[in-house]
Every structure is written in C-alpha cells, then in structure tokens.
C-alpha positions in Angstrom: 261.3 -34.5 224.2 258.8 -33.4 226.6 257.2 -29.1 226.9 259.4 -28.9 230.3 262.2 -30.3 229.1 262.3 -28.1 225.5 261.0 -25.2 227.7 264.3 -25.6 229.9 266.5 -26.3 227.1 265.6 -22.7 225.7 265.9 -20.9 229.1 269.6 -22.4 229.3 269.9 -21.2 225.3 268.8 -17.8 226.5 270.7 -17.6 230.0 274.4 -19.1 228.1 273.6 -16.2 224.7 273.3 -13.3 227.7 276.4 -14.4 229.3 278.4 -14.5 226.3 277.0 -10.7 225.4 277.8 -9.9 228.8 281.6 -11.2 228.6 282.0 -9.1 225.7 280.6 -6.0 226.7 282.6 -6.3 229.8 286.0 -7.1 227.4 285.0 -4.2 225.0 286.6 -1.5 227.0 290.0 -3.4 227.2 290.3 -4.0 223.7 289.7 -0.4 222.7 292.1 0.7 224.8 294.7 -1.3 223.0 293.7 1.0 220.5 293.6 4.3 221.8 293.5 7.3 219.6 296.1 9.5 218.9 295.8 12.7 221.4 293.9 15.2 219.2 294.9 18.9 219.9 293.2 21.5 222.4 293.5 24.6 222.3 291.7 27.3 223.6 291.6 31.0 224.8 293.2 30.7 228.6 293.1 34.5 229.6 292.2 37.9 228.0 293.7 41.3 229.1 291.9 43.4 227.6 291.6 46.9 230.0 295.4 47.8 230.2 296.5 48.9 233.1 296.7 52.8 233.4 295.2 55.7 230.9 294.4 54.6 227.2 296.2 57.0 225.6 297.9 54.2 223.0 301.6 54.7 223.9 303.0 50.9 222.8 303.6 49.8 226.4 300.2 50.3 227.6 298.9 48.6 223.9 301.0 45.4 224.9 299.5 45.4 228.3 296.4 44.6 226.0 296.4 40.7 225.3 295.0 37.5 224.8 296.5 34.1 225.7 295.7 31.4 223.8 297.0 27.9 225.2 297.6 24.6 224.6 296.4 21.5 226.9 297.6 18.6 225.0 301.4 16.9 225.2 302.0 17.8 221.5 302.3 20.8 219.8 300.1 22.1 216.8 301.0 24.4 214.2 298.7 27.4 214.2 299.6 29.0 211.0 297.0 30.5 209.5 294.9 30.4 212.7 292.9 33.7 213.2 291.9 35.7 216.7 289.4 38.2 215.8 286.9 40.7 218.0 283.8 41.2 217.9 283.6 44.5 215.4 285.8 41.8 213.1 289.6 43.2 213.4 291.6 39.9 212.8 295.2 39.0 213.7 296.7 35.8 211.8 299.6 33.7 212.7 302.0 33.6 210.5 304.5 30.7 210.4 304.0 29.6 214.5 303.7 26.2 216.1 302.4 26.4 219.7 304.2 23.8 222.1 302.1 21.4 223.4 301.1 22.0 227.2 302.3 26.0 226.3 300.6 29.3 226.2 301.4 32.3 224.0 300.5 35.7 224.8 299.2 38.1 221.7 299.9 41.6 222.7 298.3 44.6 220.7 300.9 46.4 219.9 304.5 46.3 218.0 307.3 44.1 219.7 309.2 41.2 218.4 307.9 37.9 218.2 309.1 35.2 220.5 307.5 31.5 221.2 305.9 32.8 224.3 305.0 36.4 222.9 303.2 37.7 219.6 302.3 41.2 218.4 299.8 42.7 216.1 301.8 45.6 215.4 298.7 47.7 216.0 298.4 51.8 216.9 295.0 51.3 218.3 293.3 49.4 221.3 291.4 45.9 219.7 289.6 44.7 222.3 286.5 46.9 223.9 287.1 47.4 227.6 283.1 47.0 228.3 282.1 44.0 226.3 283.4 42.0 223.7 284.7 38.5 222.4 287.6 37.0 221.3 287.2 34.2 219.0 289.8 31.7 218.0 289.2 30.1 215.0 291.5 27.1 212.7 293.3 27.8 209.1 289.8 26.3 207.7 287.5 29.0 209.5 286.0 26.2 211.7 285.3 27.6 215.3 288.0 26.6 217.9 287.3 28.4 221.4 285.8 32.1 222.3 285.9 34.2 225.7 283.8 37.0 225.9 283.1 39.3 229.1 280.7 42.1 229.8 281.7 44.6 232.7 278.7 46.4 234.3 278.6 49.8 236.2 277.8 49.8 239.5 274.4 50.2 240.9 273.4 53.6 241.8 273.2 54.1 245.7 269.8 54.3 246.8 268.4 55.3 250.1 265.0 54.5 251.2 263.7 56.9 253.9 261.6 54.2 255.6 264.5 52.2 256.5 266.5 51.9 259.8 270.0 51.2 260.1 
C-alpha cells in the first residue's frame, strides 16, 4: 500500500468515527427523554403580607391580614410536615400534619383561626414579620434551605430646594 493511499484510508477512518459520534450525540436527547425523571417538587414563597392593612394594634383580624403564601408549582403535591417558615429575629411556625396540593398556594396568617387547605394560622398575639425589613425563609423537615423573600421599605427622600434653580 502506497503513503496516499494509507494516508486516505485514515482520513476516511477519522471522517466515518466523527460521524458515528455525531449520530449519537444527536440521538442522545431522544433517548433520555424516554427516560424522563419524575417531576421533583417546587415550592417556594409566592407573596408576603406583611404591613396589615390599618393601625397595628394586634386585634386578630388585623394579625391575619399579616401573611405569607407559600405555593406550589409542580402537578403533585408534597407533604410539608415538619416544614418551617421562620423570620429573621428566628420566630418559627411548623406545619403540622399538611400536604400542599400540587399547582396550590396556602396562605399562613399570624394570628388564631382554623386551619383549612388554603388557610394556616400561627395562633400568635403579636405581629411576626417587621413592616421595614425582614425575611421569610422557607426551609424542608431536614433544615435544608427551600426558598426566602425578603424586602426592605425605605422612607422617602427629604424635599430639597436649591435656591439656584429655576422652575
């Protein structure tokens, strides 16, 4: 055999091995989806009340108008027993014995009221979540971090008025 003809002979070698990786590259995604993995669950802090409407002077209504909603996004539901909301200055409410629907939201209210699948109460006297700046963090019955939402309201700026300018 001659150098051209063994040099050609590995160029066709090389081109026919990069085809065949490129066929199953290309064929990879179709056989994993044949495979898919079950939906895993998310859930996550969807809104936070926490500035109640009216004076805070801790009748029950206006501690209920203090909430969180936690939701969640996936078809099935999870059970969240165990699960723990807690603020930043480490108050902590615990589900107790409740499975969140999938593609559902609950709301956790502050203060006492009975418990339905769309509503939960601490059964707290006192306001939980600080109406300038704080977080609410979400967390699974292992401790391990799920979602947080934290906000920070600032005061408005001061008027100024600059005698060298012209309206």
């Amino acid at each position: 055999m001659s150098a051209s003809a063994s040099v050609t002979a590995r160029r066709i070698a090389a081109a026919t091995l990069t085809a065949g990786a490129l066929v199953s590259v290309i064929s990879l995604p179709a056989s994993a989806a044949d495979h898919a993995r079950p939906e895993r669950p998310k859930v996550k802090i969807s809104d936070v009340q926490y500035n109640s409407p009216g004076r805070d002077d801790r009748p029950n209504r206006s501690l209920n108008r203090e909430w969180v909603e936690v939701t969640n996004t996936a078809r099935r539901s999870i059970n969240l027993d165990a699960w723990t909301l807690k603020d930043e200055d480490g108050r902590t409410y615990t589900f107790d014995h409740y499975r969140l629907e999938g593609r559902a939201t609950v709301r956790i209210h502050t203060g006492h009221g009975r418990d339905t699948d769309s509503d939960l109460y601490q059964d707290r006297r006192h306001y939980i979540w600080d109406n300038r700046s704080d977080t609410a963090t979400l967390r699974n019955d292992h401790g391990r971090f799920i979602n947080d939402k934290s906000w920070a309201t600032t005061a408005p700026a001061a008027a100024t008025t600059d005698p060298t300018s012209r309206a």
